[in-house]
C-alpha positions as CSV (number, residue, x, y, z in Angstrom):
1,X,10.3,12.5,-12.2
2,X,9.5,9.7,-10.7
3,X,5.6,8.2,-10.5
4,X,4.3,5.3,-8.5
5,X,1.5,3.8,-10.0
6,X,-1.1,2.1,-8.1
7,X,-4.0,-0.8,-9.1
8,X,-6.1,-3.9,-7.5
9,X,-8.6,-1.9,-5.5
10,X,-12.2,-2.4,-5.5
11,X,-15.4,-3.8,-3.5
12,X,-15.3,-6.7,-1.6
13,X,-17.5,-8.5,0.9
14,X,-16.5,-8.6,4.3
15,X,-14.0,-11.5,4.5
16,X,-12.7,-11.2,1.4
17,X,-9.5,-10.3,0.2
18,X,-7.9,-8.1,-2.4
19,X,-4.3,-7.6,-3.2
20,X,-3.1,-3.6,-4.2
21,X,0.4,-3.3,-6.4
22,X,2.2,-0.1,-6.6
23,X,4.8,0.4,-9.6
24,X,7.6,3.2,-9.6
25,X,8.1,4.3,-12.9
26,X,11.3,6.6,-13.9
27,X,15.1,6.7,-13.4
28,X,15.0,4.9,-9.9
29,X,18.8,4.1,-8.6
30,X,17.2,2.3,-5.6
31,X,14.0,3.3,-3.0
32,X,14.7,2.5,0.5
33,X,11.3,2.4,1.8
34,X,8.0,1.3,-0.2
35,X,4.9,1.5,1.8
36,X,0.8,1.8,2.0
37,X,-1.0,4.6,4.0
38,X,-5.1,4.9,3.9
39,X,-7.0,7.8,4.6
40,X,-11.1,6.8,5.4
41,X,-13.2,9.8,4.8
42,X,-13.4,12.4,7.7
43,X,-10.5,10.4,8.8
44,X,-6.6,11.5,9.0
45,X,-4.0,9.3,6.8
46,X,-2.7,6.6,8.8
47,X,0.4,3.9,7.8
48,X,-0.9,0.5,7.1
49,X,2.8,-1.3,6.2
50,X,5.8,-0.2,5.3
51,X,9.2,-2.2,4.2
52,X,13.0,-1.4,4.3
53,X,14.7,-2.3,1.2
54,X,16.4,-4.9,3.0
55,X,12.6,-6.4,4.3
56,X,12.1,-5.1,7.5
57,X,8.5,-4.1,7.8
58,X,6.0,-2.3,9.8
59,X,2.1,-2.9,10.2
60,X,-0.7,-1.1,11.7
61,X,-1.9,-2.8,14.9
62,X,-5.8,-3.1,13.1
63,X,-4.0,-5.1,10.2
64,X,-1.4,-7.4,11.8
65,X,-2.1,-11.1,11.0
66,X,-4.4,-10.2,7.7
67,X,-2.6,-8.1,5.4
68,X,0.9,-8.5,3.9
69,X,3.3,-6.2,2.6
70,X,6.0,-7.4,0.0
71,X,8.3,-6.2,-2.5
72,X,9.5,-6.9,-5.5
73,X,13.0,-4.4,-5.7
74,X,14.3,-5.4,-9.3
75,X,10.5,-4.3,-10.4
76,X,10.4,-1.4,-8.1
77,X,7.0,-2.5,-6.9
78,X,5.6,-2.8,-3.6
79,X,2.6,-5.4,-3.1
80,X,-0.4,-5.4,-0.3
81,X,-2.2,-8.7,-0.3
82,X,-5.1,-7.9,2.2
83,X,-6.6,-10.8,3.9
84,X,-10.1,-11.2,6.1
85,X,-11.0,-8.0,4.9
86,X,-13.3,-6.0,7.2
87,X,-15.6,-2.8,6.5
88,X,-13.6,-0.8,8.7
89,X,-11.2,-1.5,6.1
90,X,-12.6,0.9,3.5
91,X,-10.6,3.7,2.6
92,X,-8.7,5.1,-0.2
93,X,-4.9,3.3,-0.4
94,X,-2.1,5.0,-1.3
95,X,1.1,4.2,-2.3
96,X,4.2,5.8,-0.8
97,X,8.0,5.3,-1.7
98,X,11.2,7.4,-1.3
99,X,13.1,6.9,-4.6
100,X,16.4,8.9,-4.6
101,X,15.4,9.8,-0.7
102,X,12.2,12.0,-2.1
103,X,9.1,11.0,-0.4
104,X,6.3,10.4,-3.4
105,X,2.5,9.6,-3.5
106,X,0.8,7.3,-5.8
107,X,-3.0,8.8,-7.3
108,X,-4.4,6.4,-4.7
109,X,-6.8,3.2,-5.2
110,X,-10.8,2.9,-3.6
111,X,-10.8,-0.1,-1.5
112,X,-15.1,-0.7,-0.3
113,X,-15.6,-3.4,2.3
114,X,-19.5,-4.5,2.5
115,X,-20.8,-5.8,5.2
């Protein structure tokens, strides 16, 4: 079974940056898409980035031009570097890959934007 692993959040001042990593852990042949969702409380999940194994990527409007999404295939890993943070920013991250074409979540990381 497959688990993604997830680390780097925490609390930041607005401006600031933080950079989330997400590790796939298991017999992994090859995961097609690696990608961060956030969920902000009273708030539905919504995709920040996502990218192809071949590095085609997608990005949330709110986040284009401040956060980047990049991967590391030989590690398995998918990488968030988050840029110009702002507190509309907080939420809890999570990890999502499709390793073997089965969607899986990672445990999820706190990211706190002060203002």
């Amino acid at each position: 079974q497959v688990q993604l692993v997830e680390s780097g959040g925490g609390l930041v001042q607005a401006g600031g940056s933080l950079r989330l990593s997400c590790a796939a852990n298991g017999n992994i042949f090859r995961i097609n898409n690696m990608g961060w969702y956030r969920q902000a409380p009273g708030k539905p999940r919504e995709l920040v980035a996502k990218m192809t194994y071949d590095g085609s990527t997608v990005y949330l409007d709110s986040v284009k031009g401040r956060f980047t999404i990049s991967r590391d295939n030989a590690k398995n890993a998918v990488y968030l570097q988050m840029n110009s943070l702002k507190p509309e920013d907080t939420a809890v991250y999570y990890c999502n890959a499709d390793p073997g074409g089965t969607w899986t979540w990672g445990q999820g990381t706190q990211v706190t934007v002060s203002s």
